[in-house]
C-alpha positions as CSV (number, residue, x, y, z in Angstrom):
1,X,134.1,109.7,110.3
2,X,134.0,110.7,113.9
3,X,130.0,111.8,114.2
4,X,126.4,111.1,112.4
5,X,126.5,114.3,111.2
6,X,129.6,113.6,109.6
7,X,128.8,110.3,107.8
8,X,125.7,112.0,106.8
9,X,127.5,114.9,105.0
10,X,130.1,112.4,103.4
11,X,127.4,109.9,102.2
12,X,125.3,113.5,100.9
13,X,128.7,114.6,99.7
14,X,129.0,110.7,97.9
15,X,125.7,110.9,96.1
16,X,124.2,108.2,97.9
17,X,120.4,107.7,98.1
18,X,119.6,105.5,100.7
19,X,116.0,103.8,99.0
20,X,114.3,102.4,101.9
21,X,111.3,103.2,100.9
22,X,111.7,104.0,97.1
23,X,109.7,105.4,93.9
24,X,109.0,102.6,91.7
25,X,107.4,102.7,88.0
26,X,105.7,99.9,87.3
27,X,102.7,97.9,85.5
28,X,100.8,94.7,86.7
29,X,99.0,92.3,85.5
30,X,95.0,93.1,84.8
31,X,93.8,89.2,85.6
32,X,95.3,87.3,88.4
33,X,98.7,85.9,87.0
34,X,98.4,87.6,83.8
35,X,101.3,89.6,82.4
36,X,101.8,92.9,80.3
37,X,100.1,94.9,78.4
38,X,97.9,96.3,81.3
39,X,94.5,97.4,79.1
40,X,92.1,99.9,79.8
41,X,89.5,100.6,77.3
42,X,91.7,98.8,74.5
43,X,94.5,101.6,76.1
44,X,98.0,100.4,77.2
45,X,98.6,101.6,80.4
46,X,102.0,102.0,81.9
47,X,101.4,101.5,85.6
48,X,103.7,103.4,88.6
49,X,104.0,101.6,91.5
50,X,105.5,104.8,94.3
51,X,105.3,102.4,97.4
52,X,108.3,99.7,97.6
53,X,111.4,99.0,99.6
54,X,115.4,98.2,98.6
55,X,118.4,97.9,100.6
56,X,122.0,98.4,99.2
57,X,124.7,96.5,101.0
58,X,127.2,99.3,100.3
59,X,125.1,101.9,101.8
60,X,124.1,99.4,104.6
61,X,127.5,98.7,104.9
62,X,128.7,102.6,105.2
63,X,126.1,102.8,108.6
64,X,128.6,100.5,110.5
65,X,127.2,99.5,113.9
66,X,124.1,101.5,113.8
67,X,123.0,99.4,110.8
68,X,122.7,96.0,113.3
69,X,118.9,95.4,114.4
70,X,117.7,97.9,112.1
71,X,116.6,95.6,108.9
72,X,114.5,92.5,110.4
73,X,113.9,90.3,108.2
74,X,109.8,89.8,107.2
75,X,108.2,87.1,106.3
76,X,108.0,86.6,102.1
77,X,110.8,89.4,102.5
78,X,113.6,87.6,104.3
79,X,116.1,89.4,102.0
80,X,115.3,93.0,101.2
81,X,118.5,93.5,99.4
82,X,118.4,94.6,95.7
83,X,119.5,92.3,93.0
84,X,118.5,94.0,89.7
85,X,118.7,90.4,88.0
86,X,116.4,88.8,90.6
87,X,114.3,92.3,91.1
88,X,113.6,92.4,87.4
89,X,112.3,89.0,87.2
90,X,110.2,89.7,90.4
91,X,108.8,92.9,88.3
92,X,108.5,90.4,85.1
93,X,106.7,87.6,86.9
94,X,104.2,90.6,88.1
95,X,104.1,92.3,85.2
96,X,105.8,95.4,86.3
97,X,106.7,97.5,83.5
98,X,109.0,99.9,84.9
99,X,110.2,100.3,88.4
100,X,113.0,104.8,85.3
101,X,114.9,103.0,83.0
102,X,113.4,100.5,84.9
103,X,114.0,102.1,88.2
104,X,113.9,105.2,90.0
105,X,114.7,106.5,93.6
106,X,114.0,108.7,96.5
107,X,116.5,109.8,98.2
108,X,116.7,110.0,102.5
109,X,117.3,113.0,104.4
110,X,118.7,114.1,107.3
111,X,116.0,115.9,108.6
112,X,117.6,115.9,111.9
113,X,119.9,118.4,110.2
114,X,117.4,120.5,108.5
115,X,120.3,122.9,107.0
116,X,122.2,119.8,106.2
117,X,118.5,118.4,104.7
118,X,118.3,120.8,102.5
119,X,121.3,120.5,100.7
120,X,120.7,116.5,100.1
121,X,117.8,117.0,98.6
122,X,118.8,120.1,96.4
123,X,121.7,117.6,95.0
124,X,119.3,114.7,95.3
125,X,117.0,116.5,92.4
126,X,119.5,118.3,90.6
127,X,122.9,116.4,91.1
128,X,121.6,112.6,91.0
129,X,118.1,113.2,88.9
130,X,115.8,111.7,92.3
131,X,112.3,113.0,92.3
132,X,111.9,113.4,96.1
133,X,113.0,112.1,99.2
134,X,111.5,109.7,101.8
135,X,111.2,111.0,105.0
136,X,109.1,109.5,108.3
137,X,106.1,110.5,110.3
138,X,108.6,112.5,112.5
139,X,111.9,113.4,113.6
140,X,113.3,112.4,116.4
141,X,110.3,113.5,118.6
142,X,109.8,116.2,116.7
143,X,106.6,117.1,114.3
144,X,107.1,118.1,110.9
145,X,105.1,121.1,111.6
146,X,107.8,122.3,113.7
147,X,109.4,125.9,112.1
148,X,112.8,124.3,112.1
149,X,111.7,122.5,109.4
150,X,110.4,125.3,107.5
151,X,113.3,125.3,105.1
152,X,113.3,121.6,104.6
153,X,109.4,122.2,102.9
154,X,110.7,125.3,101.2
155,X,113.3,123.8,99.5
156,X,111.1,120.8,98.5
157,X,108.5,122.9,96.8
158,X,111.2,125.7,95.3
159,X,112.6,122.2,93.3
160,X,108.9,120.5,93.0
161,X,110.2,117.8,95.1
162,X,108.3,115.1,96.4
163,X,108.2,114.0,100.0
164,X,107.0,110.1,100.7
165,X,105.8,109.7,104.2
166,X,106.5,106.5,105.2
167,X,105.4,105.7,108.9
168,X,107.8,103.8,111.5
169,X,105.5,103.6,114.0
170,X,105.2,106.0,117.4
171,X,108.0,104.8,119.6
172,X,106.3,106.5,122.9
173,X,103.4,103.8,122.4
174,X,106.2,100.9,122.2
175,X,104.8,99.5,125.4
176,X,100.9,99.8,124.1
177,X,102.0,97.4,121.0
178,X,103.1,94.5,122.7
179,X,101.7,91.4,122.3
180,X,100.2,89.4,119.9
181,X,98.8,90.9,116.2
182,X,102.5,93.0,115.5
183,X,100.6,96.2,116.7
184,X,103.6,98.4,116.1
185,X,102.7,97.7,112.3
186,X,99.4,96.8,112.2
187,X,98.5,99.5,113.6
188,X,101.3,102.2,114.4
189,X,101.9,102.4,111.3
190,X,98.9,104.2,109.8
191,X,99.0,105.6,113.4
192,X,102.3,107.6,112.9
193,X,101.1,108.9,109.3
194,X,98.0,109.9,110.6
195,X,99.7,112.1,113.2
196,X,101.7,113.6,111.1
197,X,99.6,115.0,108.1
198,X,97.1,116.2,111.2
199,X,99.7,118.5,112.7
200,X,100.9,119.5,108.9
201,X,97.5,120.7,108.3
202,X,96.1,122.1,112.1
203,X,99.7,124.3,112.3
204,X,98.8,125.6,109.2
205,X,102.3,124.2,107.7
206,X,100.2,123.0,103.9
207,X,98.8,126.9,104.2
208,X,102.6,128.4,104.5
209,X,103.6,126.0,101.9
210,X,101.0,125.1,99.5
211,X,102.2,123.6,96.2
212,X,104.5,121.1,98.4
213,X,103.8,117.5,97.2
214,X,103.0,115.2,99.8
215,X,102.7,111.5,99.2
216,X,101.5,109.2,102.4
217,X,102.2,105.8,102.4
218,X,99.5,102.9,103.1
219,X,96.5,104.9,102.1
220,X,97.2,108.2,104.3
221,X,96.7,106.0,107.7
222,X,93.9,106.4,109.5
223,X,93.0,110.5,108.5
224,X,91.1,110.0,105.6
225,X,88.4,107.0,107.8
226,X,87.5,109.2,110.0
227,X,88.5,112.9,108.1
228,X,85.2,114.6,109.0
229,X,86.0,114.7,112.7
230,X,88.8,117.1,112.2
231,X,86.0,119.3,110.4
232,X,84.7,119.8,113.9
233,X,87.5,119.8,116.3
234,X,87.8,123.2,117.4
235,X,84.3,123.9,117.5
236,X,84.2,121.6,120.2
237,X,87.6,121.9,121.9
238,X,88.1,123.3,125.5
239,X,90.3,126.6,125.7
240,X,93.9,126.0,124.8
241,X,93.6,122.9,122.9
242,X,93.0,125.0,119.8
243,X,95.0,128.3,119.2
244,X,93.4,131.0,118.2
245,X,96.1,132.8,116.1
246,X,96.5,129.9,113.9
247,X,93.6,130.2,111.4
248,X,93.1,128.0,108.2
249,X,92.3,129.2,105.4
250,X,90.2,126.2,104.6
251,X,88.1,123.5,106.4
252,X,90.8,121.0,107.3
253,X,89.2,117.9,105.1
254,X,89.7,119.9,102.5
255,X,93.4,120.0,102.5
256,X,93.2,115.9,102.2
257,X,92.8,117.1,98.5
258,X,96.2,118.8,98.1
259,X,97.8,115.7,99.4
260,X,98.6,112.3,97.8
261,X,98.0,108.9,98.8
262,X,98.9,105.1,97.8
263,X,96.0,102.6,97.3
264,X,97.4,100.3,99.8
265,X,94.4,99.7,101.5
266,X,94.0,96.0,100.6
267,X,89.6,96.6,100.0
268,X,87.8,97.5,96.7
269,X,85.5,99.6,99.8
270,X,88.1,101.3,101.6
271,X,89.6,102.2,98.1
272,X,86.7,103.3,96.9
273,X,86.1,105.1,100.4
274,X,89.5,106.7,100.2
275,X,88.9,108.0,96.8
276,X,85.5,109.4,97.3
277,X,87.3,111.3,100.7
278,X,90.3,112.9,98.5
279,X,89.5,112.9,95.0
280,X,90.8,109.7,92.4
281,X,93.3,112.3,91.1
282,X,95.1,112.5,94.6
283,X,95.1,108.3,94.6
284,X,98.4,106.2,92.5
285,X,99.5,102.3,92.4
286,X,101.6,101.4,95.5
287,X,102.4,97.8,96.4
288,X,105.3,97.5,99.4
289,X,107.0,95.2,97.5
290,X,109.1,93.2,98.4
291,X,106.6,92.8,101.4
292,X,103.3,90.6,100.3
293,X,101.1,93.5,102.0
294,X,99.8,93.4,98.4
295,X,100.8,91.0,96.0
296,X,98.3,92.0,93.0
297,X,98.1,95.6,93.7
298,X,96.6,96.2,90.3
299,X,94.3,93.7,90.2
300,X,93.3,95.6,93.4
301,X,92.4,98.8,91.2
302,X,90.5,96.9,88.5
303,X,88.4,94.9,91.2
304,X,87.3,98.7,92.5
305,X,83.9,98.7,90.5
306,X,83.0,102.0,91.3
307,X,85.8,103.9,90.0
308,X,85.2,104.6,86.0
309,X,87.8,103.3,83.6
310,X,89.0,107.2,83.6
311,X,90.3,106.7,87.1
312,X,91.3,103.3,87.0
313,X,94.0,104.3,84.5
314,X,94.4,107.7,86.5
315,X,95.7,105.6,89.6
316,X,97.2,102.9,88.2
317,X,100.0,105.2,86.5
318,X,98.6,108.4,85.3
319,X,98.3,110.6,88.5
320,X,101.7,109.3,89.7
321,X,103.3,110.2,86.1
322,X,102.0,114.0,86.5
323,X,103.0,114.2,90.2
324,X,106.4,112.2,89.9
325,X,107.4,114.0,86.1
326,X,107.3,110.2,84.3
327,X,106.8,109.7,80.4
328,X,104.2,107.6,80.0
């Protein structure tokens, strides 16, 4: 394979899913180191856990040279490799009930390619059975809100798809991250997703494309603290920050409510902040495993006092079994 574009079309043309960031059906304990059945209201509950991460050496292994430096190992995540022996004991030993059969992927896109794009994930759904794709906060520069991507979102919401933004951090504020605290995480991550459901909904991209299924990693980022401030942008703006012949159709908090989000927020306040922003129906289980961001993710939901048993069970599989397609 001479180009990108060509290893992209052969590993499309393969059926290969590349799951860095993958969907993952799964239950938890309800007590600190208890296991399976998760109970609410005397009601088994089969959790689905949409935020984790898996390498495949054979995929790894087909990106040659540009694979080097990309996969750093973390901390409590040294090896992010898949080993379905050693992964299902992991998912045993934290009560994870299902990960389809007991796993389930999204696939990656080149969204680069948007032509290209929209054929992976059109075999991705129909060919390989995937229920979305993973895609960034942006593509190579460029804002999802950008036309060119128009048929990427049609395409996902012709087939119901789901897209999983998972953030990688804006590399033009590199140089602001330095230091100590891993900034370019820390905080570029919620950074990057916040930047990119803003443009989605100020371009008016969720009005030309309303039933598409957006899922944003690590609690949305930043958008839904601070939401309300978007309410008044272009009241405020100076002339030209705003265009005028871009008008929503609703107040732009209010489209926070046809999105999605994980619970990875690591507070029983800022989930119980997150959900009183977007609705507990828009909320669902994630955990970034294999990275201890959240090592009792459910025990997370269940230590949320204010949400009713209704929507404990509602985010801890139930919401993500209605958006994903998942018998429960």
């Amino acid at each position: 394979m001479t180009t990108r574009r060509s290893f992209l079309k052969g590993a499309g043309a393969a059926g290969i899913a590349f799951c860095g960031c993958g969907m993952l059906d799964g239950a938890h304990a309800q007590e600190a180191g208890r296991r399976l059945p998760v109970l609410v209201k005397d009601k088994r509950i089969k959790t689905i856990d949409v935020h984790s991460h898996c390498l495949f050496q054979d995929a790894v292994n087909l990106m040659g040279d540009e694979a080097r430096g990309v996969f750093v190992p973390v901390k409590g995540a040294e090896d992010q490799y898949i080993a379905v022996a050693e992964r299902l004991k992991q998912m045993d030993a934290m009560a994870i009930d299902m990960e389809a059969e007991r796993f389930a992927a999204f696939a990656s896109l080149a969204l680069q390619f948007p032509d290209l794009a929209v054929q992976q994930l059109d075999d991705a759904v129909k060919k390989l059975g995937l229920r979305g794709a993973q895609i960034g906060g942006s593509v190579a520069g460029e804002d999802f809100s950008n036309p060119k991507f128009h048929p990427v979102w049609a395409k996902a919401e012709e087939l119901g798809a789901v897209l999983f933004i998972h953030p990688q951090s804006p590399p033009e504020l590199a140089k602001r991250f330095q230091g100590n605290g891993w900034l370019s995480n820390t905080i570029g991550n919620p950074l990057d997703t916040t930047i990119a459901l803003s443009h989605l909904i100020f371009e008016g991209t969720l009005d030309r494309f309303p039933g598409l299924k957006i899922l944003a990693a690590h609690g949305g980022g930043y958008l839904g603290s601070y939401a309300a401030r978007s309410d008044h942008a272009c009241f405020v703006a100076p002339p030209g920050a705003c265009n005028p012949e871009i008008k929503l159709k609703k107040q732009p908090t209010e489209y926070l409510r046809q999105l999605y989000f994980d619970a990875l927020v690591f507070t029983p306040e800022a989930l119980r902040h997150l959900v009183a922003q977007v609705g507990a129906s828009q909320v669902m289980l994630g955990s970034d495993h294999p990275f201890v961001w959240e090592q009792h993710p459910v025990d997370h939901i269940f230590a949320t006092t204010t949400l009713s048993d209704d929507e404990k069970a509602a985010i801890l599989g139930g919401n993500a079994a209605r958006l994903l397609g998942v018998k429960v």
